[in-house]
C-alpha positions in Angstrom: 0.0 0.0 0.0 1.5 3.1 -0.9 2.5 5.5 1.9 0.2 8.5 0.0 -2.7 6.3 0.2 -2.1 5.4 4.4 -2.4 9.3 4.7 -5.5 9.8 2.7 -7.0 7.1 4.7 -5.9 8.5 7.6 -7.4 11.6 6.6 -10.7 9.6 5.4 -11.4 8.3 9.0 -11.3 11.9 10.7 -13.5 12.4 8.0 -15.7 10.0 8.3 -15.9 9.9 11.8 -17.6 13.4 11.9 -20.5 13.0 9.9 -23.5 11.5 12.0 -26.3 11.8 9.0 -26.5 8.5 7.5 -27.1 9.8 3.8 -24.5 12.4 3.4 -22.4 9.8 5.0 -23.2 7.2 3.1 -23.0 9.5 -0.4 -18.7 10.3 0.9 -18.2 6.6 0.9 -19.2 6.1 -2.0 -17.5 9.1 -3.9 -14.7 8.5 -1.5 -14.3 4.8 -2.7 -14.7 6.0 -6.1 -11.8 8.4 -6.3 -9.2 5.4 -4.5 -10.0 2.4 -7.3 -11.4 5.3 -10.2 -14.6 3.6 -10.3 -17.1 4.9 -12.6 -19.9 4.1 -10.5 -21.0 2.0 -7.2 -23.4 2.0 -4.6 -23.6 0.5 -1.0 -26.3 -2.0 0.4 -27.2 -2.2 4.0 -27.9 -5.6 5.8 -31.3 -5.7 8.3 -31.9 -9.1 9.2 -32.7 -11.2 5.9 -32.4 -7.9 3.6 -29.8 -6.4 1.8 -31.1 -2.7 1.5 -30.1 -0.8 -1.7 -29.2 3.0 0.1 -27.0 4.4 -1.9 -26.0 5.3 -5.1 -23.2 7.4 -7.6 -22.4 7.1 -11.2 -20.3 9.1 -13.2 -21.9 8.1 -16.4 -25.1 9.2 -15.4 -24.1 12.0 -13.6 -22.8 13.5 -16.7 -25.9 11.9 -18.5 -29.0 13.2 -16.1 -27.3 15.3 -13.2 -27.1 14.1 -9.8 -30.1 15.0 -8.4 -32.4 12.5 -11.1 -30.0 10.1 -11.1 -30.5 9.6 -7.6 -34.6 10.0 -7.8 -34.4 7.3 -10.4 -32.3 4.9 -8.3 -34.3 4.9 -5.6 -33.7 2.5 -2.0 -35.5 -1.4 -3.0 -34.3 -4.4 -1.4 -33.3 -7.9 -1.6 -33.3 -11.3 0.1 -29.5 -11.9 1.7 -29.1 -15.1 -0.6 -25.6 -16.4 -2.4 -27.5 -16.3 -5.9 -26.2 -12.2 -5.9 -23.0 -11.1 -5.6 -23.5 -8.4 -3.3 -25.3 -11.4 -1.2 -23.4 -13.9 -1.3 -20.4 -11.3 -0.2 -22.1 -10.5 2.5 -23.0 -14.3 4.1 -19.3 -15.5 3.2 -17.8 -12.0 4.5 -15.5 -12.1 1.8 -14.1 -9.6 -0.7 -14.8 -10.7 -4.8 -12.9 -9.1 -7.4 -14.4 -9.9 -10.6 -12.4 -8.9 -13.5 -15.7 -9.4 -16.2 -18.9 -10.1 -14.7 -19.9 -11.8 -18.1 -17.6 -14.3 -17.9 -18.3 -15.7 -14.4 -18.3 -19.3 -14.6 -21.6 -20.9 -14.8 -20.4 -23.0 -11.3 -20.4 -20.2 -9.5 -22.7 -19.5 -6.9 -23.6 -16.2 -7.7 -24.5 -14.7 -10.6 -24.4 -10.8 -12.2 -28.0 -9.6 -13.1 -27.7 -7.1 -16.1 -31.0 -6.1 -15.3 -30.7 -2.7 -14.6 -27.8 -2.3 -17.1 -30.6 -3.2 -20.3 -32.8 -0.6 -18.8 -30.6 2.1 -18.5 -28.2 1.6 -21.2 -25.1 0.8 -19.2 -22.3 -2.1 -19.2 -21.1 -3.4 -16.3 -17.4 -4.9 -16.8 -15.2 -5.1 -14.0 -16.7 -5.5 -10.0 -15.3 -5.0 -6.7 -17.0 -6.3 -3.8 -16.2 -5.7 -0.4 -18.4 -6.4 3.2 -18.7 -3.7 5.5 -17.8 -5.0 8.4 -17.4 -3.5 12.3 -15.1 -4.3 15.2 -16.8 -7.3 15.8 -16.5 -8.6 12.4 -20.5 -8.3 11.8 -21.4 -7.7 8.6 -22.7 -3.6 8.6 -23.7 -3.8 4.3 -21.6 -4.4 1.1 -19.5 -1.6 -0.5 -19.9 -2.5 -4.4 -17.9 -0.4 -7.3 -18.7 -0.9 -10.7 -15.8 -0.3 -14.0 -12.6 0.7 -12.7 -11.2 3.4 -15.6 -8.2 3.8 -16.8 -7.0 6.0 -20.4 -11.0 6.4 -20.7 -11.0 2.4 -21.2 -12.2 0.0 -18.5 -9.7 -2.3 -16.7 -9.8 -4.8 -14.1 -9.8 -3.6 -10.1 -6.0 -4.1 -8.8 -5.0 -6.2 -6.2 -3.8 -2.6 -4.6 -7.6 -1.4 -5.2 -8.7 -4.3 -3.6 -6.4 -3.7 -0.5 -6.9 -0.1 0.2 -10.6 -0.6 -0.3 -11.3 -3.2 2.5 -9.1 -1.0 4.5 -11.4 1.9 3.6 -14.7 -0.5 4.5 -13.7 -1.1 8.0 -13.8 2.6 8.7 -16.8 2.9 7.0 -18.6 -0.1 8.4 -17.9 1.3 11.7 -18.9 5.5 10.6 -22.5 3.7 9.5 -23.1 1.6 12.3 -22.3 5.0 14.4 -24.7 7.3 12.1 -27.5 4.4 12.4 -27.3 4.4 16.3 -27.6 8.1 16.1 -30.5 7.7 13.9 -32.1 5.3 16.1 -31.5 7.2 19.2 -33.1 10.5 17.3 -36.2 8.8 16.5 -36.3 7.1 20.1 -36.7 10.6 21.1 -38.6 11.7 18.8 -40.8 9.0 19.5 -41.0 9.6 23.3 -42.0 13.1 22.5 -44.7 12.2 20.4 -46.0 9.8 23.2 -45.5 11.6 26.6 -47.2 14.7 24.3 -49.6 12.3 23.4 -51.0 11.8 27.4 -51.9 15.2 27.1 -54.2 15.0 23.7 -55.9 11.8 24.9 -56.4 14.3 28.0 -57.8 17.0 26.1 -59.3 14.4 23.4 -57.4 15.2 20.5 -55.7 12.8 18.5 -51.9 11.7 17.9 -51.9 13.0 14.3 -52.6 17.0 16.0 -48.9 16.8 16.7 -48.1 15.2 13.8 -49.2 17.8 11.9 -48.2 20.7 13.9 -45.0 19.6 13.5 -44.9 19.2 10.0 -46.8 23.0 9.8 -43.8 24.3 11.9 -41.3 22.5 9.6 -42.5 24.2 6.3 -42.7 27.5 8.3 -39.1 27.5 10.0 -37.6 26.0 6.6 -39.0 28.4 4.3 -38.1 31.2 6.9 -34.6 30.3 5.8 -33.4 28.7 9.3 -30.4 25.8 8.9 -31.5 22.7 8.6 -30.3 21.7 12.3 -33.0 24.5 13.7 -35.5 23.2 11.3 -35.1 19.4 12.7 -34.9 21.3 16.1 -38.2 23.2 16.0 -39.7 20.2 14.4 -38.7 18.0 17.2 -40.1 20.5 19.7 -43.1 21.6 18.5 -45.2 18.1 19.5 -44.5 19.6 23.8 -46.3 22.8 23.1 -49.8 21.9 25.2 -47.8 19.4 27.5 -49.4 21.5 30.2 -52.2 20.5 30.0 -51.7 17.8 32.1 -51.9 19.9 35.3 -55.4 20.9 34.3 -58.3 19.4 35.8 -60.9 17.8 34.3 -63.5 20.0 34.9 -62.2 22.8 33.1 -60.0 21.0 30.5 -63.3 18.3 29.4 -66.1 20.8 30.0 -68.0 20.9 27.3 -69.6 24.2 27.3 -67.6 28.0 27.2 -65.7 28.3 30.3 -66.0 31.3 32.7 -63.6 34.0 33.2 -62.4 32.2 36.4 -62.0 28.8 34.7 -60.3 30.8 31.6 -57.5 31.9 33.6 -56.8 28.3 34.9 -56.8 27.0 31.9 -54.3 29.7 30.4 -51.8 28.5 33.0 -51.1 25.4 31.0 -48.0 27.7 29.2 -47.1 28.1 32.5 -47.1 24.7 33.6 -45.5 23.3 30.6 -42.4 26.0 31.1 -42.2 24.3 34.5 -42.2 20.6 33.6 -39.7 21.3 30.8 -37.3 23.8 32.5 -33.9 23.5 34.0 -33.2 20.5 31.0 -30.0 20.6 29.5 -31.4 19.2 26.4 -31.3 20.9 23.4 -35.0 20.1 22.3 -36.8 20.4 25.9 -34.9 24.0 26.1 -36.7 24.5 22.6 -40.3 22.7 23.9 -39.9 25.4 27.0 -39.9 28.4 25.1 -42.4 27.0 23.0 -44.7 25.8 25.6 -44.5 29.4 27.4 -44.9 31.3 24.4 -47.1 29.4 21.8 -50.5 31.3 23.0 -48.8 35.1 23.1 -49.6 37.2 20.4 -48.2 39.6 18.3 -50.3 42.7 19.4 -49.5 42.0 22.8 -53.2 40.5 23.4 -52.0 37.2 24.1 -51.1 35.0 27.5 -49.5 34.7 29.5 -47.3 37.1 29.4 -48.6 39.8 26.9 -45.6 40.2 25.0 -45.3 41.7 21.6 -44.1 41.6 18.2 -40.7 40.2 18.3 -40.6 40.1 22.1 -42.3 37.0 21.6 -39.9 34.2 20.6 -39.9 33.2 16.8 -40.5 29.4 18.0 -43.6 30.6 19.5 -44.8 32.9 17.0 -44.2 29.9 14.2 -46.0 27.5 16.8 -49.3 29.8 16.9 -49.9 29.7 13.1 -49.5 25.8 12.7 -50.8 25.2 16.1 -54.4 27.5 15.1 -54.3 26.2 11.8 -54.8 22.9 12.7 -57.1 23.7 15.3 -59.4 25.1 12.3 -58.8 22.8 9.3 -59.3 19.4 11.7 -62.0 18.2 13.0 -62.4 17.8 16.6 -64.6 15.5 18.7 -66.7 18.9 19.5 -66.9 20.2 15.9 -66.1 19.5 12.1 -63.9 21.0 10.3 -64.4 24.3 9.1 -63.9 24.7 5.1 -60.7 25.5 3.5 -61.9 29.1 2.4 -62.7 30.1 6.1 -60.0 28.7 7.6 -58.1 31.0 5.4 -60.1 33.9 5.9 -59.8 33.7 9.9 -55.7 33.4 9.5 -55.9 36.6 7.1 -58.5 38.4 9.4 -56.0 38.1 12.2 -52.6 38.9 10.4 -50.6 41.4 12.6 -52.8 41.1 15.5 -52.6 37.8 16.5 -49.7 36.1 14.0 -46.5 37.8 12.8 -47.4 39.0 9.3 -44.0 37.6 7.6 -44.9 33.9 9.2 -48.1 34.3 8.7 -47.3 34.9 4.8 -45.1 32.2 4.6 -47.4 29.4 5.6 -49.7 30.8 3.6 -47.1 30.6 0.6 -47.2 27.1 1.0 -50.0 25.7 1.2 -49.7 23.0 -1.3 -47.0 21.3 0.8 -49.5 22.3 4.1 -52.4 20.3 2.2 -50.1 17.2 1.4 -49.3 17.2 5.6 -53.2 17.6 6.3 -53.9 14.9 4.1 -51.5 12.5 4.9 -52.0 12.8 8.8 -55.8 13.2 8.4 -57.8 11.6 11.1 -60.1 8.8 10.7 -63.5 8.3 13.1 -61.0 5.2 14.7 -58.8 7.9 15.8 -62.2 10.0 17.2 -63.6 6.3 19.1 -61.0 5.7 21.2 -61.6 8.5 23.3 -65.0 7.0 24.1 -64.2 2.8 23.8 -62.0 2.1 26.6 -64.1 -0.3 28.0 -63.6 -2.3 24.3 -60.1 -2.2 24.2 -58.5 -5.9 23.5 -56.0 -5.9 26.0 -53.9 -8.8 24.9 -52.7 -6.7 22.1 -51.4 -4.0 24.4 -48.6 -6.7 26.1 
């Protein structure tokens, strides 16, 4: 291995190491793995259970034929059986490396087999193969780094026996950067998850349904995104937003269930929910539940200084909060609730416009309302069904060996 090559893999690994998003890192393996063997093309499979999962892709050829971003669209994630019949398969059950010189000339004896499949379709030849597990410290197999056509003088050759070296090199740090990403992944969506279902105590309180937050968040995604934030705040606020009536849950009954208008008195108890929330949440080091505070506090100010409970105004109220009172009323409008239907797109609109600059900021407020084709592709794919509605009422129905 040649002593340029130990530093760039050195370099690699740092590199490697730093990214925690699973697609970005899986797109640097690729290109990475690419640029040590001159591949023209390859693309990585992940292993869950049984499955090989097709995740990633790059092709020079059809980079320079489509452009990136529809090359990508058109290869999009499918999967397979693990089974020796495929190469990729069978490298990952034997955990062994193939270098295939031609992958039309593989013996008939062999195991596995190439399928030109995809090559027919999209007017590509496959030639020369390397095939390399991804394996981590424990030697478990992670995916299968595959690299189509090594090129050399514009003409395709054969992988190297050096290729082959510095790549399997190169998969062990990658093997153990995915299995990293994944576990953040997984650990995201745990928390996302517990979000979603300690906020969720509260809307079977206040008999709403699971798909409120759901959409709220979504609501405050478009908003934050199109407001320009980085994508980190934009995960952030999206992550946060499902905490924003968690207060509720120091409400009693009385006032939170009663059916009819509450009075004055029973208003201002009910109001302390922001209140309550902000104290459940506060003194959390976590990045999120610092965002759910100010969210929780702030969600029902408005921007004429009208709102609770703290009357602030304009931009004394915290942008999280401001975003969280257009999504939050906009749902509250568009969905139906056990008390009412919804009301119809025209006067849902209408109320939001009635009520620009008094209570919603005016450049959030135009914003949302910029969007609402991707706001009606959230409604509608988190729309609630009368099964959502019944369970509020059919407790005494539930079959509780499916709960264990």
């Amino acid at each position: 291995m040649l002593i340029e090559n130990i530093q760039k893999l050195i370099d690699i690994g740092i590199a490697l190491s730093s990214i925690h998003n699973l697609d970005k890192l899986l797109d640097l393996i690729l290109s990475t793995a690419q640029t040590l063997t001159n591949a023209d093309s390859g693309s990585i499979y992940l292993v869950e259970k049984d499955k090989l999962i097709f995740k990633a892709s790059r092709s020079n050829t059809y980079f320079t034929r489509w452009g990136e971003e529809k090359t990508k669209k058109i290869f999009k994630n499918f999967e397979m059986p693990v089974t020796k019949n495929s190469i990729a398969g069978y490298v990952a059950l034997t955990l062994q490396p193939l270098n295939i010189p031609d992958v039309r000339k593989i013996p008939s004896e062999c195991e596995y087999h190439y399928n030109p499949t995809l090559d027919k379709k999209y007017n590509y030849e496959t030639i020369s193969m390397l095939v390399t597990p991804l394996l981590n410290n424990n030697n478990k197999i992670i995916g299968v780094l595959q690299l189509i056509n090594s090129i050399q003088e514009n003409k395709i050759v054969p992988f190297t026996e050096e290729h082959q070296k510095i790549t399997l090199y190169f998969s062990s740090q990658a093997a153990v950067a995915i299995q990293n990403a994944k576990l953040t992944d997984e650990l995201k969506n745990a928390h996302l998850d517990t979000i979603l279902r300690l906020a969720s105590a509260t809307e079977i309180r206040d008999k709403e349904t699971a798909n409120h937050l759901k959409r709220v968040s979504h609501y405050s995604r478009i908003i934050a995104k199109n407001l320009g934030f980085s994508k980190e705040d934009v995960e952030l606020i999206f992550l946060a937003s499902p905490m924003h009536d968690i207060g509720k849950v120091g409400i009693p009954d009385s006032i939170l269930l009663k059916p009819g208008k509450l009075t004055p008195e029973e208003r201002k108890i009910m109001e302390k929910h922001t209140i309550i929330g902000a104290i459940i949440l506060k003194d959390s080091p976590v990045e999120i539940l610092v965002k759910s505070r100010i969210i929780s506090l702030t969600h029902h100010e408005k921007f004429d200084g009208t709102g609770y409970p703290r009357g602030l105004k304009g931009k004394e109220i915290p942008i999280e909060g401001r975003i969280i009172a257009v999504a939050d009323v906009y749902d509250a409008l568009s969905s139906k609730r056990y008390y009412k239907d919804a009301f119809p797109e025209e006067k849902v609109i209408k109320i939001l416009q009635e009520n620009r600059g008094t209570h919603f900021d005016p450049e959030i407020l135009d914003v949302f309302l910029k969007n609402m084709n991707e706001v009606k592709i959230i409604r509608e794919t988190y729309i609630d069904k009368e099964e959502d509605f019944d369970k509020f009422s059919n407790f005494d129905k539930i079959d509780f060996s499916k709960l264990i």
